[in-house]
C-alpha positions as MATLAB code, in Angstrom:
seq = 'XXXXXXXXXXXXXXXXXXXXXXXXXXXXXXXXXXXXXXXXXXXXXXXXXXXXXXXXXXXXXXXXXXXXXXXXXXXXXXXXXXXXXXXXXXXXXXXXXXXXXXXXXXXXXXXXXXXXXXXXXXXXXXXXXXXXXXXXXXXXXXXXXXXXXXXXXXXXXXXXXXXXXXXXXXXXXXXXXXXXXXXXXXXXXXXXXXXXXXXXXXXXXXXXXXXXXXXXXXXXXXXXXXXXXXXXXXXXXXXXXXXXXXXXXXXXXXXXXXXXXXXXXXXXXXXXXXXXXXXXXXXXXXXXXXXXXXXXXXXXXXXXXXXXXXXXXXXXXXXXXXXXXXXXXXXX';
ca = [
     -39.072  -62.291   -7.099;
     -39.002  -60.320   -3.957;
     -35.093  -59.612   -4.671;
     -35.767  -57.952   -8.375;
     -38.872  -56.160   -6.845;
     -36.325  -54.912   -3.877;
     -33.681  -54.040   -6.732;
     -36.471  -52.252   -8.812;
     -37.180  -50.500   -5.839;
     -33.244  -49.254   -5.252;
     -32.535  -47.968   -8.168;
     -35.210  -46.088   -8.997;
     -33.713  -42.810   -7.642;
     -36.364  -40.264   -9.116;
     -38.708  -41.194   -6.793;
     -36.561  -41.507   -4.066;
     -35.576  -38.144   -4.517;
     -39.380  -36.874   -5.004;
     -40.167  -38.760   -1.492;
     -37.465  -37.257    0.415;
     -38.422  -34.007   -1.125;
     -41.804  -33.950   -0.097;
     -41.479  -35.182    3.412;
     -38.392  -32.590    4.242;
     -39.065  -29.769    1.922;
     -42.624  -29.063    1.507;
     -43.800  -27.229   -1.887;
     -46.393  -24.609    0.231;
     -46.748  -21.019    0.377;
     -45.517  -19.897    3.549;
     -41.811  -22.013    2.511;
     -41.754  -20.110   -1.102;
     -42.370  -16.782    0.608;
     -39.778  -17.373    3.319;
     -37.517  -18.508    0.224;
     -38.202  -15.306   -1.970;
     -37.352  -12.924    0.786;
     -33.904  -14.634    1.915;
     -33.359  -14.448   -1.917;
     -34.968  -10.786   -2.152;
     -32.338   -8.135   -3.042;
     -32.206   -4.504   -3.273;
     -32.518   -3.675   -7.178;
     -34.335   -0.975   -7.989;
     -35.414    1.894   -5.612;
     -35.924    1.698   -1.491;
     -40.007    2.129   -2.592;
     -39.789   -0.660   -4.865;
     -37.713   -2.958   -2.458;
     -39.995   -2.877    0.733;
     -43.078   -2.724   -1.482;
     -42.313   -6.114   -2.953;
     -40.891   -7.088    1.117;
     -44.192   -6.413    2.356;
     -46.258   -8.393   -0.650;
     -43.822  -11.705    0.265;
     -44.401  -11.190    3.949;
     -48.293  -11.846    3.616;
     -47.286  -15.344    3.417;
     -44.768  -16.106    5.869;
     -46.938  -17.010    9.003;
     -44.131  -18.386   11.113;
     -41.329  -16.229   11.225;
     -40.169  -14.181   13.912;
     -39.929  -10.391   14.149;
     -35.823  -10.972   14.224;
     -35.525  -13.144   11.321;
     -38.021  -10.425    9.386;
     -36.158   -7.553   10.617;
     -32.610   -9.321    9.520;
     -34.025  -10.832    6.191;
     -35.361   -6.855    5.614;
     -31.850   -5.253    6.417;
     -29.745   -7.799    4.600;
     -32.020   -7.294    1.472;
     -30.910   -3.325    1.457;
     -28.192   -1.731    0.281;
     -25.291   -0.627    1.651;
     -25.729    2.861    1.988;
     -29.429    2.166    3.504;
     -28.507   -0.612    5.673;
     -25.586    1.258    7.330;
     -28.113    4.166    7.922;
     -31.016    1.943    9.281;
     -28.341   -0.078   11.591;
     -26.870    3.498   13.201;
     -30.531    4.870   13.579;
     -31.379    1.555   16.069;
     -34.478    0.316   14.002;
     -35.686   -2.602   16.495;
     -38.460   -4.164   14.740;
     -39.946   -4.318   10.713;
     -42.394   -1.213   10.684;
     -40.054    0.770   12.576;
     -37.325    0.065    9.883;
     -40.002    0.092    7.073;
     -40.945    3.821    8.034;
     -37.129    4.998    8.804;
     -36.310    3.724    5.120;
     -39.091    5.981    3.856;
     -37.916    8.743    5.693;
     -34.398    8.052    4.271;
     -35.444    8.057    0.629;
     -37.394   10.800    0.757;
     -34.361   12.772    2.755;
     -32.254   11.629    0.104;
     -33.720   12.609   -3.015;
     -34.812   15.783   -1.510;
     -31.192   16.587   -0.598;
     -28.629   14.719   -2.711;
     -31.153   13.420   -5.561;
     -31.524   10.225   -6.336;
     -28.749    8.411   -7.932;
     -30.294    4.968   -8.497;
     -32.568    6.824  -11.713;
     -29.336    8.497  -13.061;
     -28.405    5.110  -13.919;
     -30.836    4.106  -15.670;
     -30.824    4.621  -19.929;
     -32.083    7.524  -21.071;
     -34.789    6.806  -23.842;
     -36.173    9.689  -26.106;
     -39.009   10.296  -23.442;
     -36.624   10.898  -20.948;
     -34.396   12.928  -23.217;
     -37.276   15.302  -23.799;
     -37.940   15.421  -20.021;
     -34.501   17.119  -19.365;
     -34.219   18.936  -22.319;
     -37.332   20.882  -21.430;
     -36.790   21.349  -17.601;
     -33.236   22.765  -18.676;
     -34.274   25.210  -20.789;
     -36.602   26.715  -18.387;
     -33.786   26.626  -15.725;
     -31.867   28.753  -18.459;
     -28.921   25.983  -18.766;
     -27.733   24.898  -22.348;
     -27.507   20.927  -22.575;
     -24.915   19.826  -25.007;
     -25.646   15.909  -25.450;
     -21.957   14.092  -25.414;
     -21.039    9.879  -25.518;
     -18.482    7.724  -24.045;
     -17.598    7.082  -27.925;
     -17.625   10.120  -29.434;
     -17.298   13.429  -26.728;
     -16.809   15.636  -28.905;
     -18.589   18.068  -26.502;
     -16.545   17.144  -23.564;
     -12.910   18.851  -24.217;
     -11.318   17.363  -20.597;
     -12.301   13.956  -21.490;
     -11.149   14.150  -25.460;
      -8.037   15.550  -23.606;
      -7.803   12.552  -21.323;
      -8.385   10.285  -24.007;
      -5.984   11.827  -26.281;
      -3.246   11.010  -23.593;
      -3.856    7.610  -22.900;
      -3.883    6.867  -26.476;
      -0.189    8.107  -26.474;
       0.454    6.150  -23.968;
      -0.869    2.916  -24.892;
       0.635    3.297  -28.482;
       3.977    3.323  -27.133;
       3.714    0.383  -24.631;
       1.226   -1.865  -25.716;
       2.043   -5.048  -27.897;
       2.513   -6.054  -31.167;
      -0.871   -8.198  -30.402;
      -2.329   -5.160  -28.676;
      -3.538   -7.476  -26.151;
      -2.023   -6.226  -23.091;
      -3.339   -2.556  -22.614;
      -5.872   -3.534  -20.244;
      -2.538   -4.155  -17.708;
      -1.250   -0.522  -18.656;
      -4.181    1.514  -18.006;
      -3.249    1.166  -14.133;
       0.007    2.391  -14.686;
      -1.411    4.656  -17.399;
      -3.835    6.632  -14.406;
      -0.665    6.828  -12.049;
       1.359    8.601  -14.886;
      -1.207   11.300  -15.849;
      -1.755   11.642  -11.786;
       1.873   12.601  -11.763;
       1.315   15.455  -14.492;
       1.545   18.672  -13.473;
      -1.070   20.770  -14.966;
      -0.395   24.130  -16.947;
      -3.467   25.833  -15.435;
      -2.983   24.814  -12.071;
       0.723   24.102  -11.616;
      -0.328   21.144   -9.556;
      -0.843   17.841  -10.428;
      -3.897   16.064   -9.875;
      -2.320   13.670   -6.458;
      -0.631   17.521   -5.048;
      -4.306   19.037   -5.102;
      -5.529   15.797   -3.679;
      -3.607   15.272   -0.826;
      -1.022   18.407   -1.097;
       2.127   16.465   -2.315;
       3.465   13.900   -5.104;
       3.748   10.195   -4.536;
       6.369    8.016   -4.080;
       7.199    6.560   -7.502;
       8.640    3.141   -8.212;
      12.005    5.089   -9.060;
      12.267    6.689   -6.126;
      11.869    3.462   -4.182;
      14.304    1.843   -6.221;
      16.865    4.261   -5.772;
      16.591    4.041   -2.066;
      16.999    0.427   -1.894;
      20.209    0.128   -4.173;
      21.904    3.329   -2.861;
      24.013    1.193   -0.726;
      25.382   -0.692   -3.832;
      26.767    3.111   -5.196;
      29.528    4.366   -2.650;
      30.599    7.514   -5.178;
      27.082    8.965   -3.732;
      28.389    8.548   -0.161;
      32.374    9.593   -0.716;
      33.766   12.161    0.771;
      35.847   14.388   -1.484;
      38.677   14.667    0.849;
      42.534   15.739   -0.115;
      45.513   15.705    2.038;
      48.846   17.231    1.573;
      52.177   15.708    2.502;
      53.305   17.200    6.083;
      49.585   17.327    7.487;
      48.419   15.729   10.300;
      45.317   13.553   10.117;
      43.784   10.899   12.568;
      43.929    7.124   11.876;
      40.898    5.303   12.448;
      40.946    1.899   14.680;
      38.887   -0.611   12.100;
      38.455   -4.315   13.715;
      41.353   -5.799   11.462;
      44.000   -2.936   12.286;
      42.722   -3.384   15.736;
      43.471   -6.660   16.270;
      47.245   -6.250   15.128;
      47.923   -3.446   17.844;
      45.915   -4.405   20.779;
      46.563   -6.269   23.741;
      43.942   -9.255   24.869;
      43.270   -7.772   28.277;
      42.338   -4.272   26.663;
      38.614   -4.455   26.199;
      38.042   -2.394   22.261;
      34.740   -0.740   23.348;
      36.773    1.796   25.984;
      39.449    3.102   23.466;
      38.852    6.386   21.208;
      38.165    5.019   18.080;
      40.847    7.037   16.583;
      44.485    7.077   17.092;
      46.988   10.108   16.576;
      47.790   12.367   15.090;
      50.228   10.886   12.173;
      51.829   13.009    9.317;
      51.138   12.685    6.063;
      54.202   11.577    3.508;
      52.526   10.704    0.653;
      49.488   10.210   -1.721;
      49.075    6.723   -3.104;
      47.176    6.699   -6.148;
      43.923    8.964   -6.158;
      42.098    7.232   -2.805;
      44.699    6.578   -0.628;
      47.840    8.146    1.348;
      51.210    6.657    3.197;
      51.501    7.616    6.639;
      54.639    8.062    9.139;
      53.539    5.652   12.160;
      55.436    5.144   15.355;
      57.268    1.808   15.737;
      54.892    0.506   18.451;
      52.644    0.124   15.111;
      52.896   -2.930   13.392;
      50.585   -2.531   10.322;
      51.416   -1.433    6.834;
      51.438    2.457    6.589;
      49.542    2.876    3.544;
      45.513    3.777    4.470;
      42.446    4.624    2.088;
      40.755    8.066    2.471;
      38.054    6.917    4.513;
      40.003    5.876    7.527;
      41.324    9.214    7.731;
      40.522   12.587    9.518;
      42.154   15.528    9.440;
      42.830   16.587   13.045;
      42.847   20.233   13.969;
      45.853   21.446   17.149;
      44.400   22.353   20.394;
      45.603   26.136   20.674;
      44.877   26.375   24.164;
      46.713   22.527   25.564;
      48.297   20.670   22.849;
      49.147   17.719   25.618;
      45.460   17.719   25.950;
      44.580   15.995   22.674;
      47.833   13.319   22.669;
      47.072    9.460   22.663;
      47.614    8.190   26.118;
      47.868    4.518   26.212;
      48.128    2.137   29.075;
      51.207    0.415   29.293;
      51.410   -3.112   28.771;
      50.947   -5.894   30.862;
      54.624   -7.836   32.184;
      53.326  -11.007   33.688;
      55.774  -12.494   36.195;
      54.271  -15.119   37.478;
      52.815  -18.353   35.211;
      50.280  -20.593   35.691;
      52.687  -23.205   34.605;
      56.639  -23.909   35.306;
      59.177  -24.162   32.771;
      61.160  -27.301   33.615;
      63.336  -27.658   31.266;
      64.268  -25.924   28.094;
      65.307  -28.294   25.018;
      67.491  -27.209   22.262;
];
């Protein structure tokens, strides 16, 4: 009996859970203010925000004046918070009185854009109509659906329509992804009243476009952009230059590459070979095959004043007469 009672007892979890409720989170009014106001955000206006603050805080009893000023702050909005942060509010009234300052700074300066948000109903309507006319301005009423008021935007409109029509899907799904692209492209379009498009009177040039970037990153693969458009006749004299494989056919080991002139000369021209290469005449001590693309080539131009002056001069090479080993014998 006392183990069913004990298992009646477990497994009733509802009032387990109403127990541990009570004992660790009591239902009273100081914990449902203190609740409300970490929940409390800034909706409507600054007004309406610290009125509804200052109701909830009647009932906290036991908070301190940091966790009211932080709870207040975090509840703004950005734009207020920033301002009330940089002004050094230290405690709630202080900040309570600098955001009424700031609201009524604000709409007396910049208006207020939290109300232009807001729908405009036939009361409203009437409001502006009226204070319009007596400011002498004409109010032509336009929609997002139909602005047939609004020539720029039907403009707009009219080209991303284009646009879309030629790109978009056979499901027509997928012009939500294009309208990004869609905004760069009519950034990029010069205006005929201006002469400018919209990113050069923005920040005084054009972007870099995916073309552009592409072009830079594969103009390595296209050597005709890089050529030069060089022609030699036979009988002129043109510099030969030392690449690593023609180097290491002509050099000597104890001759460091790094301290040479990187070209060698001058040689006379015999012959072109096809349309990208010519045949040289090359000195004996030149082991290599005398035929030599355009690129390796430069024409060399005489020294008028010491013609010696611009000669190769090589080092000669190195006769070893002494081994480190000694030839015994030599077999047949």
């Amino acid at each position: 009996m006392t183990q069913s009672a004990n298992r009646d007892r477990i497994e009733t979890w509802d009032v387990l859970k109403k127990e541990l409720k009570d004992q660790f989170l009591p239902c009273n009014t100081s914990w449902l203010a203190r609740e409300s106001l970490r929940k409390l955000k800034h909706a409507g206006t600054v007004r309406d925000y610290v009125k509804e603050f200052s109701s909830l805080m009647l009932d906290v009893r036991d908070m301190s004046e940091e966790d009211k000023l932080f709870n207040f702050l975090s509840g703004l909005q950005t734009w207020a918070q920033t301002e009330l942060r940089r002004q050094g509010v230290k405690d709630l009234p202080s900040a309570i009185s600098a955001a009424d300052r700031l609201v009524d700074f604000r709409v007396t300066n910049h208006s207020d854009p939290e109300k232009k948000k807001q729908d405009s109903g036939k009361e409203k309507g009437r409001f502006w109509t009226a204070l319009f006319n007596m400011m002498g301005t004409e109010l032509k009423f336009s929609t997002a659906n139909h602005p047939q008021t609004d020539g720029q935007t039907e403009r707009v409109n009219a080209l991303v329509e284009d646009y879309l029509r030629h790109y978009v899907s056979a499901s027509q799904r997928n012009w939500v992804d294009l309208l990004d692209v869609a905004q760069f492209s009519y950034n990029l379009h010069k205006s005929s009243a201006t002469g400018m498009s919209p990113f050069e009177l923005a920040y005084g040039q054009q972007p870099t476009t995916p073309h552009e970037i592409s072009v830079q990153r594969t103009g390595g693969k296209c050597p005709a952009a890089y050529r030069r458009h060089v022609e030699f006749g036979a009988g002129d004299q043109v510099l030969l230059k030392l690449t690593p494989q023609i180097w290491k056919k002509i050099s000597s080991k104890s001759v460091h590459r790094g301290l040479i002139p990187k070209y060698d000369g001058p040689f006379e021209v015999m012959s072109k070979v096809g349309s990208l290469a010519y045949r040289l005449k090359l000195p004996d001590r030149l082991k290599i095959h005398p035929t030599f693309h355009v690129s390796f080539l430069k024409k060399f131009h005489q020294d008028l004043l010491d013609a010696a002056r611009q000669q190769t001069q090589r080092a000669p090479p190195v006769i070893r007469k002494e081994f480190e080993k000694t030839v015994l014998k030599i077999r047949s």
